[in-house]
Every structure is written in C-alpha cells, then in structure tokens.
C-alpha distance (Angstrom), angle and dihedral (degrees) to the residues before:
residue distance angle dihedral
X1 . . .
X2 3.37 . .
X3 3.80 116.8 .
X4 3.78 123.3 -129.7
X5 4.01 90.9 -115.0
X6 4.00 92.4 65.1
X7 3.94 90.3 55.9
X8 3.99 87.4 49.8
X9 3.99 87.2 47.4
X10 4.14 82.8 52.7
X11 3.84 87.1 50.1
X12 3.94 97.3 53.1
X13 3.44 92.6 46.9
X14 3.70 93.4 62.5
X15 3.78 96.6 38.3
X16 3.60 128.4 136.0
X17 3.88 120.6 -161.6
X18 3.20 99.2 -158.6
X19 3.54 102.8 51.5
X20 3.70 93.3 47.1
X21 3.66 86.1 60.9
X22 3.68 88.6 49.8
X23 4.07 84.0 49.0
X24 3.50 87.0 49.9
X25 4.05 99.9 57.7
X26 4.42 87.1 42.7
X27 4.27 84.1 53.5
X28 3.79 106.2 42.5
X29 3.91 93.8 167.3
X30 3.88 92.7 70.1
X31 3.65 126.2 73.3
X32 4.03 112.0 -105.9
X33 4.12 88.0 -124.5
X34 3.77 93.2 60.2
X35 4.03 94.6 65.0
X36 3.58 116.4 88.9
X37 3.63 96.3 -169.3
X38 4.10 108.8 -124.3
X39 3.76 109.0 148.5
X40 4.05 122.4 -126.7
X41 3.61 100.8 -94.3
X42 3.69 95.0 48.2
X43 4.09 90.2 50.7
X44 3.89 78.6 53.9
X45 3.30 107.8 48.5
X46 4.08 80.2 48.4
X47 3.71 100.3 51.1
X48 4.01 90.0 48.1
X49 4.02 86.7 53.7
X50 3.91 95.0 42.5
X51 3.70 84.7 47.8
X52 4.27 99.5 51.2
X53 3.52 87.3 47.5
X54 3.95 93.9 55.8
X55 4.30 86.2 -144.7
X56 3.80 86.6 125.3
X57 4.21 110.6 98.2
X58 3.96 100.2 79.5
X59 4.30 85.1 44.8
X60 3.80 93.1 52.0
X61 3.68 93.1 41.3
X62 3.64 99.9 52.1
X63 3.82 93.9 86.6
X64 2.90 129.2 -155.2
X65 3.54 107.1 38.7
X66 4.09 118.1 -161.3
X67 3.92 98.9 -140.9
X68 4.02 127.8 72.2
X69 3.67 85.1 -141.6
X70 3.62 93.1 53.9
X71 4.03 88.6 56.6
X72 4.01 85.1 51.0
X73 3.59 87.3 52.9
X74 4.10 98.9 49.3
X75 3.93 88.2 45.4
X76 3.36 101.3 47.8
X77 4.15 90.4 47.1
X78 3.96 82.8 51.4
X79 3.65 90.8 53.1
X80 3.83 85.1 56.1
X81 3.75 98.7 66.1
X82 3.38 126.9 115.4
X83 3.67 101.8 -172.6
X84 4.10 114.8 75.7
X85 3.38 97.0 -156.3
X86 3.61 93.6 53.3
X87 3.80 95.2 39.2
X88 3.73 89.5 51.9
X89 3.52 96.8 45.5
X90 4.48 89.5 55.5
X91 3.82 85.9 34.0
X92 3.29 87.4 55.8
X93 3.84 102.3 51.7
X94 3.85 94.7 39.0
X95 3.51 97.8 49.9
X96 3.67 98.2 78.5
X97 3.78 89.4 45.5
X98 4.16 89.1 65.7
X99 3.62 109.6 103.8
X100 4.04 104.0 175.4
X101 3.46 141.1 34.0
X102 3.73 110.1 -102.3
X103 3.92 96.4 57.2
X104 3.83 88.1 49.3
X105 3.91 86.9 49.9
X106 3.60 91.0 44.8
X107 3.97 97.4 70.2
X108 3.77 121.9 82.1
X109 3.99 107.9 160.9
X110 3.93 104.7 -139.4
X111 4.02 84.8 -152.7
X112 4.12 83.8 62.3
X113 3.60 98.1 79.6
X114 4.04 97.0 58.4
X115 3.77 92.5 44.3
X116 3.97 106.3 52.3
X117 3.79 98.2 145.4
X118 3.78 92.2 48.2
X119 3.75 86.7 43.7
X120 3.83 90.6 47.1
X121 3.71 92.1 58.8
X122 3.90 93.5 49.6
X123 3.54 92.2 48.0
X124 4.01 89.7 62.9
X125 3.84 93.8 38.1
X126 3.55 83.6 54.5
X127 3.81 107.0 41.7
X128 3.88 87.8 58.8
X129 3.76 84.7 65.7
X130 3.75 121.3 124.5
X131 3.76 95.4 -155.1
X132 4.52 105.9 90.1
X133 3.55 99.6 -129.9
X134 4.16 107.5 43.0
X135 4.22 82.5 52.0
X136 3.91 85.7 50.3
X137 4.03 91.5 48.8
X138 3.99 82.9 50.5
X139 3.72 96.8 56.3
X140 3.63 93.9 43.7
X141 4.15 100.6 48.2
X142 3.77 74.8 51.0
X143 4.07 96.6 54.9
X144 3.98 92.7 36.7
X145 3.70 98.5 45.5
X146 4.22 109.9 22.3
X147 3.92 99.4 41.9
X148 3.93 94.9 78.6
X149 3.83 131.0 38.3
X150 3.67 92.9 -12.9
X151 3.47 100.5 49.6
X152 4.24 130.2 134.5
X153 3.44 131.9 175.3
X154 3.43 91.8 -133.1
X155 4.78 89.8 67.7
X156 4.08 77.7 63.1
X157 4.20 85.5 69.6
X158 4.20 85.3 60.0
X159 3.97 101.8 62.8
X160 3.55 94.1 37.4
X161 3.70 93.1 54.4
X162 3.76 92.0 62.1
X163 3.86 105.7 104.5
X164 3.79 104.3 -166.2
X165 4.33 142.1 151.7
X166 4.15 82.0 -164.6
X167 3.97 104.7 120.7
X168 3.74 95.8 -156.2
X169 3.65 96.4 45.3
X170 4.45 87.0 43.6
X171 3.64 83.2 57.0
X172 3.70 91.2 52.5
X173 3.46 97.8 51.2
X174 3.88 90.4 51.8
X175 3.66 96.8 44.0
X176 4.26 86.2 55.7
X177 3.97 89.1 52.4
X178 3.36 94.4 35.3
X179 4.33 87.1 58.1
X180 3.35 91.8 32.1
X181 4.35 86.3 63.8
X182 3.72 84.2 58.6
X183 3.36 109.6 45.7
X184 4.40 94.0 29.1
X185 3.87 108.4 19.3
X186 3.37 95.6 153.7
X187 4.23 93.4 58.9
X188 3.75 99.4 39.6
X189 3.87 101.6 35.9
X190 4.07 83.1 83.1
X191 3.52 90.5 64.5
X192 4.01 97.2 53.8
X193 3.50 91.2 39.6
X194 3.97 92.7 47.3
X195 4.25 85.5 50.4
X196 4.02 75.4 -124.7
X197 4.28 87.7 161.1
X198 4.02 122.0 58.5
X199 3.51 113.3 -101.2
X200 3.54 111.0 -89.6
X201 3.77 89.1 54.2
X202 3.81 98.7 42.1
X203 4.01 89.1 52.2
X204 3.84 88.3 48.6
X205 3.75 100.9 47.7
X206 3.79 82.6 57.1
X207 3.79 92.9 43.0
X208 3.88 83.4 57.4
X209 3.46 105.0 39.6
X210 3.56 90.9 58.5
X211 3.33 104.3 53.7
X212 3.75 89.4 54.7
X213 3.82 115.3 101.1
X214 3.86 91.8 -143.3
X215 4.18 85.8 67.1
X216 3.98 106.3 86.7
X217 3.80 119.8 -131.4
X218 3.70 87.7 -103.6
X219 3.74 96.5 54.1
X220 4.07 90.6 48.9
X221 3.16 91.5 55.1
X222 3.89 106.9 41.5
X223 4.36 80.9 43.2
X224 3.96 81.2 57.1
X225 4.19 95.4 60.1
X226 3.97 81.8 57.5
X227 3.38 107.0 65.3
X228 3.98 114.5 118.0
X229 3.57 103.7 -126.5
C-alpha cells in the first residue's frame, strides 16, 4: 500500500504559493502554514487517479491529516465511491475530522444520487450533530439532492430546526432557504414571511435570494418589505 506521505509528496509537487495564500484569506479558520497550495482541479484529477488505482485505505485512515490540501484530497476520493456502504462507512469517520467550510463543500458522493432514502436518513442523523461541519454536510446533501424532483415541504422542517451561533453553519442554513426560494417559492416563502429563522439568518436568506437571477423582480422586491429591521 501506499502510505499517506507519498500522496502528500504528490501534493507538494503540484503546489502553488500563491494560491494557497489566496486559499488561506477564503478559509480564515486554518493557519496560513497548513495550505499547500494545489488548486481544485489538480486535487481532482488526483483523487480520480488515487481512486482507479484502489492505493487509498492506509491514506484515508491515517486521520488526522496536517495539510488543508490533504483534507481536499480524502474528500474528494470519498466523493468517488461507488459503494454506499463503503462511502458511508469513510464518510462517516472523516466527517468529524473537517474543520472548515470548503473541504465540507468539497464532497459530493457520486453513490448519493441512487440511494436518496438511505441518504435521507443520514442527512437527519447527521444534522442533529453537535460537531459544525457534519451539520453543514447535512444541510447541503439536503439543498443539492431534495430541492428538485424529490422535494417535500416537510425536508424544509430539518434546516430550520438547527439552532446555532456557528457562522459557517448560519450561512448554510441561509444559503439552503435562500435556493430553496428559487427552485420552491411557493413552500418556503411561509417560513420568511412567518420570521420562522432568527434574525441574522432571515435577513440573509433574503440578502441571497435576491441577488439570484432565478428570483423575479417582483419576488425581490416583495422579499425586500420582509426584512426584520
């Protein structure tokens, strides 16, 4: 097997200084010396080879990793999986290990889309979690897989039961209504209207939603008369 120092060789070979000090601005909650500096599409391209060559286990067992670019590199070979019980099962043990918002956002299981009921039941296991980032993956499973076809009023109930001070996982929660307005106004509407969220998320959904171009003039400005001052 490959060990988990080879894969961080692969990563400094293809760094880039200067974008991990860009990366380093975009993720304030990570020190500047843990980014190696590989952009997105290399990480990829990476993860997809790692993941042919089935030399993977020992990497995404040897947690945790030091480098933001190494938690890049286990999510996006998750995402790669096939298999739901063997996605869930490294899902499952990385998740708490995700400490900011971009490697959480990174991940996007290809099994996912073939297993929505399972999925559905994961995503409410996991939005009652207490650590940030595994409620964050919740809420967005839930915004990139439930807001289309498969879609019920009743998945609005699980992002508005989250109760957080948590900025990135705030955000979240306002970026899911704030989609959810475009793609099913006539279901989540209620919930602005109601004043359903705490302030600062209310008054961001609505900062969101209209700056989207699927919101029509009229909804922008009927969202604007509901802002809690």
């Amino acid at each position: 097997m490959i060990e988990t120092k080879e894969y961080t060789s692969k990563l400094f070979e293809l760094r880039d200084e200067e974008y991990a000090a860009f990366q380093a601005k975009l993720t304030p909650t990570i020190a500047p010396e843990l980014f190696i500096g590989v952009r997105v599409p290399l990480v990829r391209k990476l993860a997809k080879e790692i993941y042919k060559s089935g030399e993977y286990l020992d990497f995404l067992n040897d947690l945790p990793h030091k480098y933001y670019d190494e938690n890049m590199l286990h999510g996006l070979i998750i995402s790669e999986m096939k298999d739901w019980d063997t996605c869930i099962e490294y899902l499952d043990k990385f998740l708490p290990y995700v400490d900011n918002w971009a490697v959480c956002d990174i991940m996007s299981p290809k099994c996912f889309k073939k297993n929505k009921e399972k999925l559905m039941e994961k995503i409410k296991e996991w939005v009652k979690a207490d650590h940030i980032y595994t409620c964050r993956f919740a809420i967005e499973m839930l915004m990139s897989h439930f807001l289309d076809e498969d879609f019920k009023p009743e998945y609005l109930k699980i992002p508005a039961s989250v109760k957080t001070d948590e900025y990135y996982l705030k955000m979240m929660v306002a970026w899911f209504f704030a989609t959810a307005l475009t793609k099913q106004w006539d279901d989540t509407i209620g919930y602005v209207e109601e004043g359903k969220l705490e302030k600062w998320t209310h008054n961001k959904i609505i900062q969101k939603a209209r700056e989207s171009y699927r919101i029509t003039a009229e909804q922008k400005e009927y969202l604007k008369t509901l802002k809690k001052g």
